[in-house]
C-alpha positions as CSV (number, residue, x, y, z in Angstrom):
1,X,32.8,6.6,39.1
2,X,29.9,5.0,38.5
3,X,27.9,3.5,35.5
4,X,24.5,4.8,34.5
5,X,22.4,3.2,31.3
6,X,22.1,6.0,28.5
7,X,18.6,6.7,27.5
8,X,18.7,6.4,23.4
9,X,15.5,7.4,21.6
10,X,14.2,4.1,20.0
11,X,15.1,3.3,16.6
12,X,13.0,3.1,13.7
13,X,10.1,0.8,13.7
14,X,10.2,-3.2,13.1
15,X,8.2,-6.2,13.2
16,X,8.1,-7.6,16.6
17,X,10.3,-10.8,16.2
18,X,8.1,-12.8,18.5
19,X,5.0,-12.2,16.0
20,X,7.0,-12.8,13.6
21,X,7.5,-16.1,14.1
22,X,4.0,-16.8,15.4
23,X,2.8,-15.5,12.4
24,X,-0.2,-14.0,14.1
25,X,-0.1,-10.0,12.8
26,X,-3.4,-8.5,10.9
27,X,-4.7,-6.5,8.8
28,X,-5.2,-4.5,11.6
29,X,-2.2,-4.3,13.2
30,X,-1.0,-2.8,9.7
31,X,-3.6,-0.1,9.7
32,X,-2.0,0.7,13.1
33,X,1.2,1.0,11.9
34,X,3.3,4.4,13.1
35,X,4.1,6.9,11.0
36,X,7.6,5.7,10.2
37,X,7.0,2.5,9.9
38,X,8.7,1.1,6.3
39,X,6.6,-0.1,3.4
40,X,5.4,-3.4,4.6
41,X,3.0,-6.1,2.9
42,X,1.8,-8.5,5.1
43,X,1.9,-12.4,4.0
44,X,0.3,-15.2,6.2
45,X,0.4,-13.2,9.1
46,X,4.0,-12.0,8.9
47,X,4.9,-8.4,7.6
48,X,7.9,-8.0,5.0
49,X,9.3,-5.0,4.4
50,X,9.3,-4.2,0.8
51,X,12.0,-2.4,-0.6
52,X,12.2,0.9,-2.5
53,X,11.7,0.4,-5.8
54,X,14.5,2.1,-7.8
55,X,14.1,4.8,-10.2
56,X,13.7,3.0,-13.2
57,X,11.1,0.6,-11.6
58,X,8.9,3.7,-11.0
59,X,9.2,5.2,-14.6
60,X,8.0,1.9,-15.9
61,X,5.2,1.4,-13.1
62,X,4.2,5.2,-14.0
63,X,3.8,4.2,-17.6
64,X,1.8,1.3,-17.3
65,X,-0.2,3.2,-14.7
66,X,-1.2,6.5,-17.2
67,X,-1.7,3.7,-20.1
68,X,-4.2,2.1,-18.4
69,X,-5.8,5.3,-16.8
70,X,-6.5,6.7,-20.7
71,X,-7.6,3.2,-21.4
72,X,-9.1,1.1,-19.3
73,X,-12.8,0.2,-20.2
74,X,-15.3,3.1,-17.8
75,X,-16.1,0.5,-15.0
76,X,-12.4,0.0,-14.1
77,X,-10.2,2.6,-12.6
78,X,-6.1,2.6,-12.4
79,X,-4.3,3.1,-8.9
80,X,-1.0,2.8,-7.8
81,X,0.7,1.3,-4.4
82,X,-2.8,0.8,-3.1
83,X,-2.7,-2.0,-0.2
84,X,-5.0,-4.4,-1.1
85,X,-6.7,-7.1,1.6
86,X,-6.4,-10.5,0.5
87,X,-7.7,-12.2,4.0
88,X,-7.3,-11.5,7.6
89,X,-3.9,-11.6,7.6
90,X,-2.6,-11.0,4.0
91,X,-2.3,-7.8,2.5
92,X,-0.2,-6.7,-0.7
93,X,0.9,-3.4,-2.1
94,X,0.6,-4.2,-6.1
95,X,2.9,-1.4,-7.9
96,X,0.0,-0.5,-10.5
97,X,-3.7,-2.5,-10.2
98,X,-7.1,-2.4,-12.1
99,X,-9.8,-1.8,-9.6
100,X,-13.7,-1.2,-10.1
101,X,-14.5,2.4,-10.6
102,X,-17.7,2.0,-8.1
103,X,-15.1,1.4,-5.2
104,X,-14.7,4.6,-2.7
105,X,-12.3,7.2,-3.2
106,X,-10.5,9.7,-1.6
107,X,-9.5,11.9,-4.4
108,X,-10.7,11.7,-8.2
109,X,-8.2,12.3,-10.8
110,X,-9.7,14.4,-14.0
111,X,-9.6,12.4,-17.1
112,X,-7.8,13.5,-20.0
113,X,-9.8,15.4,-22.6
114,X,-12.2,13.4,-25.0
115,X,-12.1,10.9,-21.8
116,X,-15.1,11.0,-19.1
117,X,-14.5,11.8,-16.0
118,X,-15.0,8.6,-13.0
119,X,-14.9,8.2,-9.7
120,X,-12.5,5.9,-8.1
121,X,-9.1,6.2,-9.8
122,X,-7.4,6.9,-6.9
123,X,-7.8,5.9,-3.3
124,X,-5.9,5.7,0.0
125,X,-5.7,3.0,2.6
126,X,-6.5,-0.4,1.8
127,X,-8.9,-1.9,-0.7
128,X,-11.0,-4.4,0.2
129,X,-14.1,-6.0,-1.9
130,X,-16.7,-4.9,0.4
């Protein structure tokens, strides 16, 4: 008899624990991120793993979110769970942010009646102030 390693398929993805401790990950690196790769925010370099936020969290984040949608003034738009680049190497994920309505987007989201329409309430990817 005779003992032979077992391939396994890899695991889901994780921080490299070498980075982690140089503290040397990017932006970049996060836009390269697989597909199932976690939510992650990256701080100084190293990326944390945000947990899910629970069900109650969401409601509340929705809330705020639609509040400020119907009311912000016209040059701000609402988003939600955008990532958002605060350097090189710092990037956070804010549940529900204010962001100017001149910045790109991917998809518009229709006022509600008696409101004007803008540009920029929604977006994917990472928001950065260029």
């Amino acid at each position: 008899m005779s003992a032979e390693a077992v391939p396994t398929s890899p695991g889901p993805w994780c921080p490299d624990p070498m980075r982690q401790q140089r503290a040397d990950y990017t932006l970049e690196d996060l836009l390269a991120l697989p597909d199932d790769a976690p939510r992650v925010e990256l701080v100084d370099g190293v990326v944390q793993v945000t947990p899910s936020p629970t069900l109650g969290h969401q409601n509340i984040s929705s809330l705020l979110w639609l509040w400020l949608h119907n009311h912000a003034p016209q040059h701000l738009g609402a988003a939600q769970a955008i990532g958002v680049k605060l350097s090189h190497n710092t990037s956070r994920q804010p549940d529900v942010l204010l962001h100017r309505a001149d910045v790109a987007s991917a998809h518009s989201i229709p006022r509600p009646r008696g409101r004007r329409s803008r540009r920029g309430d929604r977006f994917a990817g990472h928001a950065t102030d260029s």
